[in-house]
C-alpha positions as CSV (number, residue, x, y, z in Angstrom):
1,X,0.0,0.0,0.0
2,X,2.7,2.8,-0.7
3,X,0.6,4.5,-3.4
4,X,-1.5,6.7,-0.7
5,X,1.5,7.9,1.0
6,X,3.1,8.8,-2.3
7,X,0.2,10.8,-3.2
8,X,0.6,12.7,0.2
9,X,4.5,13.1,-0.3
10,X,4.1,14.2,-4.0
11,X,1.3,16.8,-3.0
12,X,3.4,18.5,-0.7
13,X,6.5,18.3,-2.0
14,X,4.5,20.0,-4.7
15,X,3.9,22.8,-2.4
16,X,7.5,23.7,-1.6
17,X,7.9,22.0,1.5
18,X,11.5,19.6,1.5
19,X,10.3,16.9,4.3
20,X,6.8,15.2,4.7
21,X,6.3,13.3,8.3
22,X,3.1,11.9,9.3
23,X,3.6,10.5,12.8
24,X,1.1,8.7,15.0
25,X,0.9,8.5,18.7
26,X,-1.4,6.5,21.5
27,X,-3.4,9.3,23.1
28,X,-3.2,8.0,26.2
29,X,0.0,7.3,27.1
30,X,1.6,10.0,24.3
31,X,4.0,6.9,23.4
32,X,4.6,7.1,19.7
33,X,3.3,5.1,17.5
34,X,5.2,5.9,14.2
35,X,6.2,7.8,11.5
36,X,5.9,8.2,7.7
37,X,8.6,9.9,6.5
38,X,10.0,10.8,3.0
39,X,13.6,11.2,4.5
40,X,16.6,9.3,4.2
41,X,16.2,5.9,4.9
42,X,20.1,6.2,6.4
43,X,18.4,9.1,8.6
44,X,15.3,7.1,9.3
45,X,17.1,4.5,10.3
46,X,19.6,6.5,12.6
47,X,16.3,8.3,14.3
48,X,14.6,4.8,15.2
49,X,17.8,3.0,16.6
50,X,18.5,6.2,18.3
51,X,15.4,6.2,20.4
52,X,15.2,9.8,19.2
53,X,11.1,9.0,18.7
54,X,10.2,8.9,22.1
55,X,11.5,11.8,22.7
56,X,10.7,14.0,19.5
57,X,9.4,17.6,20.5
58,X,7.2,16.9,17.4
59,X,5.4,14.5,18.8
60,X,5.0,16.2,22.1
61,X,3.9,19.2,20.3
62,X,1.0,17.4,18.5
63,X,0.5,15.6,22.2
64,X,-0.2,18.9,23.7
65,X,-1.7,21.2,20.6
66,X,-5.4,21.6,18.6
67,X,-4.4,23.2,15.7
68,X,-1.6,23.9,13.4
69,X,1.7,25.6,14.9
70,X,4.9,26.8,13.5
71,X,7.7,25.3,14.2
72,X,11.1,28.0,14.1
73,X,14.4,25.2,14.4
74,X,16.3,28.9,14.6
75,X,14.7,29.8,17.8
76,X,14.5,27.0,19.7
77,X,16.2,27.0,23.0
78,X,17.1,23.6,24.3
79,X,19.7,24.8,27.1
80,X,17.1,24.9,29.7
81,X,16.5,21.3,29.8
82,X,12.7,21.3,29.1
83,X,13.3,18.7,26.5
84,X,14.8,15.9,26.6
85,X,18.4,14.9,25.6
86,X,17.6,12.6,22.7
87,X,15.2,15.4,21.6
88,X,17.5,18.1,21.5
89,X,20.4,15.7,19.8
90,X,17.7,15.4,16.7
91,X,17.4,18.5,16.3
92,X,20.4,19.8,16.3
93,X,21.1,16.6,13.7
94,X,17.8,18.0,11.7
95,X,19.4,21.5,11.6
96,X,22.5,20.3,10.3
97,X,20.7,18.2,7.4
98,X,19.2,22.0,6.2
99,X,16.2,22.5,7.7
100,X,15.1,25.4,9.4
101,X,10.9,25.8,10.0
102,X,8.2,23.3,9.8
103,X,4.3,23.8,10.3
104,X,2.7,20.9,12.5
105,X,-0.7,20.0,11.8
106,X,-2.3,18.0,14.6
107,X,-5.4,16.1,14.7
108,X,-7.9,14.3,16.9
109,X,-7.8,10.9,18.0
110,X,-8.9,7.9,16.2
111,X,-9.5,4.2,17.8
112,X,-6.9,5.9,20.6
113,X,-3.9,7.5,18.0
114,X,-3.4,10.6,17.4
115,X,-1.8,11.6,14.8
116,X,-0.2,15.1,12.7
117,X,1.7,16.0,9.7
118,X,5.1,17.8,10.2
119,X,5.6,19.5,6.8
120,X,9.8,20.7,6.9
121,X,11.1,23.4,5.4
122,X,14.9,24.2,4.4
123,X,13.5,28.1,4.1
124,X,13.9,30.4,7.6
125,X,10.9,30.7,9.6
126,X,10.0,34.0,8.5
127,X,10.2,33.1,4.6
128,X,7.9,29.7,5.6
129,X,5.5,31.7,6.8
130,X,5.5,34.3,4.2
131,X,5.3,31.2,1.7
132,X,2.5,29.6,3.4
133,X,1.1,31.9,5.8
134,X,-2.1,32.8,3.7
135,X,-2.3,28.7,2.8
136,X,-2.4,27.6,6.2
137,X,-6.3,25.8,5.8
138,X,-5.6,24.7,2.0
139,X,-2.6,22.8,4.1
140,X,-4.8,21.6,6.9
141,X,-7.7,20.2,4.6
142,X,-5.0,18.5,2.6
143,X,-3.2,17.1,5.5
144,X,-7.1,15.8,6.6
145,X,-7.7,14.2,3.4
146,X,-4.2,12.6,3.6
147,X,-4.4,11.3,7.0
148,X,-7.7,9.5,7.2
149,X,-6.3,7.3,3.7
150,X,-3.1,7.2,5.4
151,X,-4.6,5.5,8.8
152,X,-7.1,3.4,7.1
153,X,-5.0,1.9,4.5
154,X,-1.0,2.2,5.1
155,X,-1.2,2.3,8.8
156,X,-3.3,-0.7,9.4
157,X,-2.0,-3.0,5.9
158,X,1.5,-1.8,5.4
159,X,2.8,-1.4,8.5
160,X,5.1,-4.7,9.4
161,X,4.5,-5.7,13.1
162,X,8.6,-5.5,13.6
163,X,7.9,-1.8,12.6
164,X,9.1,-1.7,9.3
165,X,7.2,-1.7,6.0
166,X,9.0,-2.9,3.1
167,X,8.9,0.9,1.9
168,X,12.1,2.2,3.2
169,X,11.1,5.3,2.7
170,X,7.6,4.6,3.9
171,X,7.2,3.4,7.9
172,X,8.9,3.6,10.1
173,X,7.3,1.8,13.7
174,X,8.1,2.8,17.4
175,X,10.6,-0.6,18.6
176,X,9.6,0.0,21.7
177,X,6.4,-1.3,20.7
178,X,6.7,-4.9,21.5
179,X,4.2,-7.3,21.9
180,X,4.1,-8.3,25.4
181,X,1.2,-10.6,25.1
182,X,2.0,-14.7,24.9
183,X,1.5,-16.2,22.5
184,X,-1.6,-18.1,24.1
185,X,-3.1,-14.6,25.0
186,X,-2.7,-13.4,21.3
187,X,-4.4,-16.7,20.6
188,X,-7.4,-16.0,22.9
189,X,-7.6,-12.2,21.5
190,X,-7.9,-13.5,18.3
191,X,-10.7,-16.0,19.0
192,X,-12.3,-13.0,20.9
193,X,-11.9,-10.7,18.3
194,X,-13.8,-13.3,15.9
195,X,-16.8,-12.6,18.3
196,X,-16.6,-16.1,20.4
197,X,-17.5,-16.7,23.7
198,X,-14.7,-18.1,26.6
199,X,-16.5,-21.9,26.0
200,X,-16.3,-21.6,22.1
201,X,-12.6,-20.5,22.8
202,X,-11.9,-23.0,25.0
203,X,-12.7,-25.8,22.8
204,X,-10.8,-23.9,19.7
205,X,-7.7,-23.5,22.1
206,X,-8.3,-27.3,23.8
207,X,-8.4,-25.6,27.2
208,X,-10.6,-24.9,29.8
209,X,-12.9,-22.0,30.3
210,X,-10.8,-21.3,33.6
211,X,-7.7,-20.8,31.0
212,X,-9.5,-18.9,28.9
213,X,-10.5,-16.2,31.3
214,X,-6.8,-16.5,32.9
215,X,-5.0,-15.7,29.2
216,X,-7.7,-12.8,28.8
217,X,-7.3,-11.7,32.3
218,X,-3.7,-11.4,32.2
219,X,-3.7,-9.9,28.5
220,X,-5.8,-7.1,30.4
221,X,-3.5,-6.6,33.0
222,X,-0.3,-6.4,30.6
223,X,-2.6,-3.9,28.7
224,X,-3.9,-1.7,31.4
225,X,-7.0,-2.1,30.3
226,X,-10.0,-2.1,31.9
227,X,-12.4,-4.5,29.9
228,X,-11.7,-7.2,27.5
229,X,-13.5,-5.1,25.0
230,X,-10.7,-2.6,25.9
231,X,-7.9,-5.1,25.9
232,X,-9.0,-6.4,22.4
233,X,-9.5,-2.7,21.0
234,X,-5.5,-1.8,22.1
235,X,-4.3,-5.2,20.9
236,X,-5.6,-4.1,17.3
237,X,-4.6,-1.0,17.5
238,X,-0.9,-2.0,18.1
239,X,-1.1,-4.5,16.0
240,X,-0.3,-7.4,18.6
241,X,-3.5,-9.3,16.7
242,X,-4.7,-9.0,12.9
243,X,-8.7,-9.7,12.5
């Protein structure tokens, strides 16, 4: 499924801006998700083994905002320790690579992610927003449009469960995403998420109702979630179970 997020890159990159990122975050716990970029795949893959997406202001900044902010790399101050070390390494490391302003366009949850679109610019802030000032909801409605294909269709079918699509210049997951589920739990989720009750599980699985409720009780736990509804909504968010 890398056609949609080609169309997204293309259309932007149409528009003058050097980097497209789409990242996605849990709203909950603000622990990130992802990230489409059309960077480097040599960058890409320095950012994830780096750990710098946990602590990417970027992130935080779609975390904590409602609607689209500008983003000045010149004036950013990270001597006062509000961010975090990894944080302030990438973007130092982003300056270097050229840019210099971004707008980030935040949205509202879906299923639990958020998500927003961090459009880079190699142009001073001033210039970006003389560029793209007056465009600002032409830019939103597009980064709309391209999110809800996006989610739908690259997030859910593309993305690998190890993190990585076979687009290198496509995903790129959060590692610290593991599945912490057993096998025998993801087992049960699956069964549950195929509508079946513990006894019609039990027999699938050749266990007893007693295990059953054990595997989905400690899946919950493991989850923090509070029903098994919830539990089976966050294991298909993560991707720990495919329907």
């Amino acid at each position: 499924m890398r056609v949609p997020w080609q169309v997204a890159e293309n259309y932007f990159s149409g528009m003058g801006f050097d980097v497209v990122n789409f990242g996605l975050f849990e709203r909950d716990t603000h622990v990130p998700v992802g990230i489409f970029s059309n960077m480097s795949a040599d960058w890409m893959n320095h950012y994830v083994a780096s750990g710098y997406m946990d602590d990417d202001p970027f992130f935080h900044l779609a975390v904590s905002s409602t609607r689209p902010e500008h983003y000045d790399f010149d004036r950013v101050d990270t001597s006062d320790g509000s961010m975090g070390q990894a944080g302030a390494t990438m973007l130092q490391e982003t300056s270097e690579l050229g840019l210099r302003s971004a707008f980030m366009i935040p949205f509202a949850d879906r299923n639990g992610i958020g998500s927003g679109f961090n459009l880079g610019s190699s142009e001073p802030g001033y210039e970006l927003r003389r560029m793209h000032g007056t465009r600002l909801d032409e830019i939103a409605v597009g980064c709309a449009l391209a999110a809800a294909v996006l989610y739908d269709q690259s997030f859910r079918e593309n993305a690998a469960s190890d993190g990585r699509s076979a687009d290198p210049a496509g995903w790129y997951g959060n590692s610290a995403l593991a599945n912490p589920l057993s096998p025998r739990e993801v087992e049960a989720l699956k069964w549950l998420s195929e509508g079946l009750r513990n006894d019609r599980i039990a027999e699938r699985m050749n266990i007893s109702n007693a295990t059953v409720h054990f595997h989905v009780s400690s899946a919950k736990q493991k989850l923090t979630a509070k029903t098994r509804e919830h539990a089976l909504a966050i294991a298909l968010t993560r991707r720990y179970i495919t329907p």
